[in-house]
Structure formats: structure tokens, C-alpha cells
C-alpha positions in Angstrom: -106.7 79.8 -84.3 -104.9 82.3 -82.4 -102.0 84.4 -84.0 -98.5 82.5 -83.8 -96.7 85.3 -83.7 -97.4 88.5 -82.6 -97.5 91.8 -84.7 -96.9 95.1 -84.1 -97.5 96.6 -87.4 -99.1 95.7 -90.8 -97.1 95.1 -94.0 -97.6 94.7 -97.3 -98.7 91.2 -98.7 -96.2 88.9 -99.9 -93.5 91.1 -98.5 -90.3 90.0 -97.0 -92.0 90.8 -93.3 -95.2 89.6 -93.8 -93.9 87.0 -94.6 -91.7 86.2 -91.2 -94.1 87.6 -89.2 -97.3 85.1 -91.0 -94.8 82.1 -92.0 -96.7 80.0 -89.2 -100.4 80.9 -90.4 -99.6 80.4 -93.8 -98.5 76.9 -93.1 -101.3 76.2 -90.6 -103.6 76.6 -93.4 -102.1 74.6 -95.8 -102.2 71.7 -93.2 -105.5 72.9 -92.7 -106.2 72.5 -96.4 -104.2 68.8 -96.6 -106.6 67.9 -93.6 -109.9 68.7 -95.2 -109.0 66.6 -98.6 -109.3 63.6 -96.1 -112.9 64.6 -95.8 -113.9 63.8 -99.8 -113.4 60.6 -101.5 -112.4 62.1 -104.5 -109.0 63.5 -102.8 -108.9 61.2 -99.8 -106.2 58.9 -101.2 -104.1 62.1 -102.2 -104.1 63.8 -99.1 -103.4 60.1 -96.8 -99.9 60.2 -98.9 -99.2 63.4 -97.0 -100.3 62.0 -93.7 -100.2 58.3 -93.3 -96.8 56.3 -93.8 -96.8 54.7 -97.1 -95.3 51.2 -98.8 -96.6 48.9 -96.0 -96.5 44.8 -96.3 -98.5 42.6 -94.0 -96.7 39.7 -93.4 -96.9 36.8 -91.0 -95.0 36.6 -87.8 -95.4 34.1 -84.1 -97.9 37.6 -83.0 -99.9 37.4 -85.4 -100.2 39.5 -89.0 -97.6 42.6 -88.8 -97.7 45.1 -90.6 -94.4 46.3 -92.0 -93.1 49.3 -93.8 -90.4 50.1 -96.6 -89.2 53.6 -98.3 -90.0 54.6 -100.9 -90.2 58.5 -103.3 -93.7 59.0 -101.9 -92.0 59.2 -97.9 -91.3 63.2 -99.6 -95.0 63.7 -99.5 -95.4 62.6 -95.6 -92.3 64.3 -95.0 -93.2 67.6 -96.2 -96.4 67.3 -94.3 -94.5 66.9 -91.1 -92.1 69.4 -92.5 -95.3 72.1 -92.2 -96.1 70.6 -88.6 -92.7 71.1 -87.5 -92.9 74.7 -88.2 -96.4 75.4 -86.7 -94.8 73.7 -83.2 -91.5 75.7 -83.7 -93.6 78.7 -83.6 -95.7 77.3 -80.8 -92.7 76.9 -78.2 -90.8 80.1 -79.6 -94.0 82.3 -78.7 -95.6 80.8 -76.2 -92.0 79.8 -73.6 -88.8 81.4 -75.0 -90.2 84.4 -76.1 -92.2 85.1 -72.7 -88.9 83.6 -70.7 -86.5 85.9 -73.1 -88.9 89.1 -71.4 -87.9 88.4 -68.0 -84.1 88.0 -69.0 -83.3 91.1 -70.5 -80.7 89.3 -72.8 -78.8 91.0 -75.8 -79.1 90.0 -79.3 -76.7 87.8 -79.6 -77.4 85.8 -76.6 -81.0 86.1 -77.1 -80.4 84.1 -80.3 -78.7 81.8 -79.2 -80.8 81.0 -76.1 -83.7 81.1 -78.5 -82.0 78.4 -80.3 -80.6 76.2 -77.2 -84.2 76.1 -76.2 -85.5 74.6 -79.7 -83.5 71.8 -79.2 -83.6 71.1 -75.9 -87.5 70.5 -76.8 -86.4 68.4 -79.9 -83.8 66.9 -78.2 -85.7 65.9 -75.6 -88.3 64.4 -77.1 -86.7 62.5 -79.3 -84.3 61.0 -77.0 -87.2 59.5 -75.1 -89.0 58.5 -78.2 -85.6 56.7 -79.3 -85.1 55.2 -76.2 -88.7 53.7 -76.0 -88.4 52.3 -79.5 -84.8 50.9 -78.8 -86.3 48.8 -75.6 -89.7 48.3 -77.7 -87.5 46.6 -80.6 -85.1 44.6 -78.1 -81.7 46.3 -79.8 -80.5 47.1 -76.2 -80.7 43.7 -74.8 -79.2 42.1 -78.6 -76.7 44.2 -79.7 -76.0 41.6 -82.1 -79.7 42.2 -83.9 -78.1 46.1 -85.0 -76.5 44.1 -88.0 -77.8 40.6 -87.9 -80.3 39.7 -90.8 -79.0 42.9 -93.0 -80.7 44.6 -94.8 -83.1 45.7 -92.6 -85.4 46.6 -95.5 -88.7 46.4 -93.5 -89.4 48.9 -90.5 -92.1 49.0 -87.7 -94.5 51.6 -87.8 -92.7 53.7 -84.9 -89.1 53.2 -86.4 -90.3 54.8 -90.6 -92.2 57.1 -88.5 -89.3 58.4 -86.2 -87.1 59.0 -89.1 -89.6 60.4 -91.1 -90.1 63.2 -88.8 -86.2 63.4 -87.9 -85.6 64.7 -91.5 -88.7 67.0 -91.4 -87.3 68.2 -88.3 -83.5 69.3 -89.6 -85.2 70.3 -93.0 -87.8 72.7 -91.6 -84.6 74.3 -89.4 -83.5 75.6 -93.2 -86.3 77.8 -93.7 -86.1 78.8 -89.8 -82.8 80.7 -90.4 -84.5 82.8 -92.3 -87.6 83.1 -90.5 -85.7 83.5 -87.2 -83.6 86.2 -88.3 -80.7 84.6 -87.6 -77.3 86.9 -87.9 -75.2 86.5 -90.9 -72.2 85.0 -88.6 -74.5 82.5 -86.7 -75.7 81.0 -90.2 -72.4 79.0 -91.1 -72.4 77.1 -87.6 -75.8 76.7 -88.0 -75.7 75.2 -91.3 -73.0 72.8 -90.9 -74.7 70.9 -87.8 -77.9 71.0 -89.8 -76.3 69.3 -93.2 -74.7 67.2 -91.3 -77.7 65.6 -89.3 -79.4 65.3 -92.6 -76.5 63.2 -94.1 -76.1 60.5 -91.3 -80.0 60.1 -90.4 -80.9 59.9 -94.5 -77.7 57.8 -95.0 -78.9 55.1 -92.3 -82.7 55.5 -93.4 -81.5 54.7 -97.2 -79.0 52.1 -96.8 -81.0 50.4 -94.3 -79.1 50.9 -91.5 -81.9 52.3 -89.0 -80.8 50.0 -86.2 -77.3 51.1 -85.9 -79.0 54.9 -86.6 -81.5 54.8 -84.3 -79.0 54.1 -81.2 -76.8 56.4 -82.7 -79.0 59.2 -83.1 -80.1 58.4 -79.2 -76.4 58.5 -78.0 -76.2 62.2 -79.3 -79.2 63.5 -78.8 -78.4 63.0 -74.8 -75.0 64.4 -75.3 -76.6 67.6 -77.2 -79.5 67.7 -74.6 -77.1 68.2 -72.0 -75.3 70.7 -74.0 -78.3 73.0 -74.0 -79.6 72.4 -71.3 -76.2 73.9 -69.6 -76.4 76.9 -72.0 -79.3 78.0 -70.9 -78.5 77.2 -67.1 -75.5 79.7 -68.3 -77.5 82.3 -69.7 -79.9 82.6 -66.9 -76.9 82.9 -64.3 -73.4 83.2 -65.6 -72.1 81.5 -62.5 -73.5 78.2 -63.5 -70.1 76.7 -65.2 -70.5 72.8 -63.7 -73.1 71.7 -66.2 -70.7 71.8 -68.8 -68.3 70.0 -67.4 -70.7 67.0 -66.6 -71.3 67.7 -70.5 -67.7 67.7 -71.2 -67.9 63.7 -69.5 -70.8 62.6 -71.9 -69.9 64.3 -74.9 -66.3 62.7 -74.7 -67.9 59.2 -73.5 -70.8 59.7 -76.7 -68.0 59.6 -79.2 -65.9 56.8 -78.0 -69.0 54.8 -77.9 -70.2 55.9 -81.2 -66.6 54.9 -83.1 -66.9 51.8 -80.9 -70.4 50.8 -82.3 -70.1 52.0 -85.8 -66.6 49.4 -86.4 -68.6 46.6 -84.6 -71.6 46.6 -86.5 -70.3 47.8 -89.3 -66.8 46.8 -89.5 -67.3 43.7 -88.4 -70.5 42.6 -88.3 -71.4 43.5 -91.3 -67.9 42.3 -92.7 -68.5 39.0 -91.6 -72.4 38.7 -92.8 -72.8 35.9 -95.9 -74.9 38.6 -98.2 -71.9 40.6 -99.7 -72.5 42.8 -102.7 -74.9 45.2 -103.9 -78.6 44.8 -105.1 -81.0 47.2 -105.6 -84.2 45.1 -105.3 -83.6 43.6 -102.2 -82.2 46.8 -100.5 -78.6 44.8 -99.8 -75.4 47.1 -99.7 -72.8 45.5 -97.8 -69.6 45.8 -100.0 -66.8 46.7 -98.9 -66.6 50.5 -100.4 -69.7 51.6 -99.2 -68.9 50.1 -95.5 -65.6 51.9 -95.9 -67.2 55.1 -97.0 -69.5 54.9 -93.8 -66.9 54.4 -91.4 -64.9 57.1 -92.8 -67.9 59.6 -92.8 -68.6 58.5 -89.5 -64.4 59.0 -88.5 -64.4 62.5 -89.7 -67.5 63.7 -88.5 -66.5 62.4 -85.0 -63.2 64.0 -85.5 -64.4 67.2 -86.4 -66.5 67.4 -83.7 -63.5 66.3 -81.1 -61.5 69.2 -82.4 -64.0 71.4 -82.0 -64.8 70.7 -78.8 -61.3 71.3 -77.5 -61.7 74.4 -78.9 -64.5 74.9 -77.0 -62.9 73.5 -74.0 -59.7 76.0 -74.7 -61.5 79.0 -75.5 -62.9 78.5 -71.5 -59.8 77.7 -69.9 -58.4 80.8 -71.2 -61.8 83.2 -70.4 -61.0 81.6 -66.5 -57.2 82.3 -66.6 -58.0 86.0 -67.9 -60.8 86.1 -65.4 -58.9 85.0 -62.1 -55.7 87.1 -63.4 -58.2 90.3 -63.6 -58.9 89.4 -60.4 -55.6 89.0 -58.5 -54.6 92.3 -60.4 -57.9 94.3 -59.3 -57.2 93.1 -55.7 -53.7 94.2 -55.6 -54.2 97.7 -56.6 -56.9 98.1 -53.6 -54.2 97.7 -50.7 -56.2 98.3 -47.1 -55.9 101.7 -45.7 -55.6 102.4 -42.2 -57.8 105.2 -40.8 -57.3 106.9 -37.8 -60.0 107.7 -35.5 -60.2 111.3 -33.0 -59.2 110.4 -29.6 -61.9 111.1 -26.7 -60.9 112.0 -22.9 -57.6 111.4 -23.7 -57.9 108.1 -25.1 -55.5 106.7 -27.4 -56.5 106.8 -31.2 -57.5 103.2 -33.0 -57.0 102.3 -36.4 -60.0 100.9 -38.7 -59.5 99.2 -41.6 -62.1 99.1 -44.4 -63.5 96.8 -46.3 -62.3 95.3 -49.8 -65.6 96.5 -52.4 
């Protein structure tokens, strides 16, 4: 396999370099390692824990015999797995598009880190809005709304729905390491972090508590509004004069969190509220009462509350860089009065004045 990323000098082993610089190889080989126990019987059933989706039930359905999934402490094994794959494909895109795209921009560091991370997840993003879109039509939620808290708990999962959220936690866990294997600046790690945490929370809070309908379309509603986000930044960064994209973000990113509170106190509010299984039980994966619904919505609240406020932020912080802009402007303009310049009369001619152009 070719090098992941590229080096320019040797270091030590196990060193703090070597170990940025090979992060990518080293996990390539232990996936390479996880991939050959598949090939003896002896550790064949280890290494299918790492690959393969675990606690399925076959049950019986009008298709035919289904096969059905549950969670369970061994989803850390396949997790971690996709955990390592994660990083090999971060390392993939950053090398083989940003890094080649970054050349031609002749950004600085701080922008160059920050495009480098808006084009991460505008990949992620992207891909798993249309994988969450496919599964939402697949699975009929769009066309039932009502089936997003009807029969709770949802205890048993399609292949494609264990699978998704599987890989959307090794997804916001290998972006943990990445700080440090990106070399992200002290400043940018707090902003980072708190985005990262807080996907983590809501997509293992819905994947626990069986709520990975409600999730699933949630999760879809803001991965467009984030996908549209970077996408703009990068627009931005390529050509400062690009400025519209955000405000067609500014639309869906307001319109994403009305519909999210709107969902999340219909299904969970009252939908939920009004299902006939109240109370808690471990067995059956049931916990609709009333403190853990209320602790949900209020999660929910003040996560889409803190992101409201700091998008008016955002939205300030502009409005003031344009005022400053167009006043630097007018006050440029008015210290450059036109100058009349007078030009040598020939054969007696009267002199004409010619006026020069604003730089």
C-alpha cells in the first residue's frame, strides 16, 4: 500500500512525529491483521466480532424470515474496527483532495485548518445524508411519521439502520484522535470538541434508548443543514466574494431547528406520552417514563438553543465585518477627490481639463 501521508524526513520510532506522520499505516495494518484472522478457523469467530454486526434474531415477517438486530457490549468491538477504517479514509481524502487542493490555494494556517476540516465533513456529511435519506424512504418513516414512535421500543433494527449508527459513532470517535493527528491549534480544539461530544451524546442517546427512528431523521435534518454550512466555507475560502451561500444556509439552518423542536415534542412529547407501555424495563429495552422523556426534550431544548445563540453570533459578527467593510470604503473614496488636470494648448487652442480615474 502506498504511503498515506507523505514524509519529508525520518524520525525516531515511537516518537511524537512518527507517530502523526505513520498514524494511518499503523492502523492499516492492524485492520490488515483483524482481516487475516478471518482466514483461520481458530480466530475466525474473534475477528467477525470486529467486522460483522452482532446480536441478530431471525424472526418471521409477510416477506419472508428477517433478520433483525439488537445492541449489545460487543457493538465496541465492530465499532472500533470501523473506528480504524474511519481513520485510514480520513487520511485518504486529506492527502489525496484537500491537501493537493490546499497547494493551489496558498492559504494561511489558520484558514488552511479550517478548510482542511470543512472539507472532512463535507465528505462525511455528504455521505451520510444520502445514506440517511435512502434508509428513511427504505424504512417508510417519511411517508408514516406516526411509525417514529409507534410500537416503542424499537428494540430490533434492520441491518442498514445498526450499521449506520455503528459507523456514526466510529465516525465522531475517530475525530478525537484526529485533533491530535491533525495538528490542530490549541484555540481551535475547544470548538472542536464541543460539536464532537455533543454528536456523540444525541446519536448514542437515540441508539441506547431505542429511539433510532426519531435519530435517524434527526441526524438527516442536520447533516443537510451542516453540509451546506461547509460547503459555503469553502466556496468562501476559494473566493472571498462568495457571501450568498451562507445566507441560503442561514434559511436552512433556522428552518433545521424549528423542525427539529417540532419533531422531538411530537414524538416524544406526545407520542410517546400517549403510548400504553409506560415505565422502565430493562429486558425489553422500554424507557418511556416521564423523567427520561423530560430529560430528552430538555437535552434536545438546550442543545438547539445553544446552537441558535451561536449562530446569531455568527450572523452578528458578519453584519458588523460588512458595516466596517462598506464604512472603509465610503471613507477611502472620500479622501481620493477627482483632480482636474490641465492640458498644453496647441495653435492657440483653448486648454481642456482631464479628469482621472478613481484606483
Amino acid at each position: 500500500m502506498r504511503r498515506l501521508m507523505i514524509k519529508n524526513k525520518s524520525y525516531p520510532f515511537f516518537s511524537q512525529e512518527f507517530l502523526i506522520q505513520n498514524h494511518a499505516d499503523i492502523v492499516f495494518s492492524l485492520v490488515i491483521f483483524i482481516l487475516i484472522g478471518l482466514m483461520f478457523e481458530a480466530t475466525a469467530k474473534t475477528a467477525i466480532l470486529f467486522i460483522q454486526p452482532q446480536y441478530n434474531v431471525s424472526t418471521l415477517s409477510p416477506e419472508g424470515e428477517v433478520t433483525l438486530y439488537q445492541y449489545g457490549w460487543k457493538d465496541c468491538a465492530t465499532i472500533l474496527f470501523y473506528f480504524f477504517i474511519t481513520i485510514i479514509l480520513h487520511a485518504v481524502v486529506q492527502e489525496y483532495v484537500l491537501d493537493k487542493v490546499n497547494r493551489r490555494l496558498h492559504l494561511s494556517k489558520s484558514k488552511n485548518n479550517k478548510f482542511n476540516e470543512s472539507g472532512q465533513l463535507c465528505v462525511f456529511h455528504l455521505v451520510s445524508s444520502v445514506w440517511s435519506l435512502y434508509i428513511l424512504i427504505t424504512e417508510g418513516y417519511l411517508l408514516h411519521p406516526s411509525s417514529l414512535w409507534e410500537n416503542y421500543p424499537h428494540v430490533h433494527l434492520r441491518f442498514q439502520v445498526k450499521f449506520f449508527y455503528l459507523t456514526q459513532l466510529a465516525y465522531w470517535l475517530h475525530a478525537l484522535p484526529e485533533l491530535y493527528f491533525q495538528k490542530v491549534r490549541k484555540e481551535e480544539i475547544p470548538r472542536q470538541l464541543q460539536y464532537i461530544c455533543l454528536y456523540l451524546l444525541h446519536i448514542s442517546a437515540a441508539y441506547l434508548l431505542n429511539l433510532s427512528r426519531v435519530g435517524l431523521v434527526l441526524l438527516f435534518l442536520q447533516y443537510v443543514s451542516e453540509l451546506g454550512f461547509h460547503i459555503a466555507r469553502l466556496f468562501y475560502f476559494t473566493d472571498e466574494s462568495h457571501q450568498k451561500m451562507f445566507d441560503l444556509w442561514a434559511v436552512s439552518f433556522v428552518f433545521t431547528r424549528m423542525v427539529t423542536l417540532t419533531l422531538m415534542f411530537l414524538a416524544v412529547g406526545f407520542g410517546l406520552a400517549r403510548a400504553e407501555n409506560q415505565g422502565l424495563d430493562w429486558e425489553t429495552g422500554n424507557f418511556n417514563t416521564v423523567l427520561i422523556r423530560m430529560t430528552v426534550l430538555l437535552l434536545v431544548c438546550l442543545t438547539q438553543s445553544w446552537l441558535l445563540w451561536k449562530f446569531i453570533r455568527f450572523q452578528l459578527r458578519r453584519w458588523r465585518e460588512f458595516r466596517h467593510e462598506q464604512a472603509a470604503r465610503k471613507k477611502a473614496a472620500a479622501k481620493q477627490p477627482l483632480r482636474p488636470l490641465k492640458r498644453d494648448s496647441q495653435n492657440g487652442a483653448s486648454p481642456r481639463t482631464k479628469k482621472l480615474k478613481a484606483p
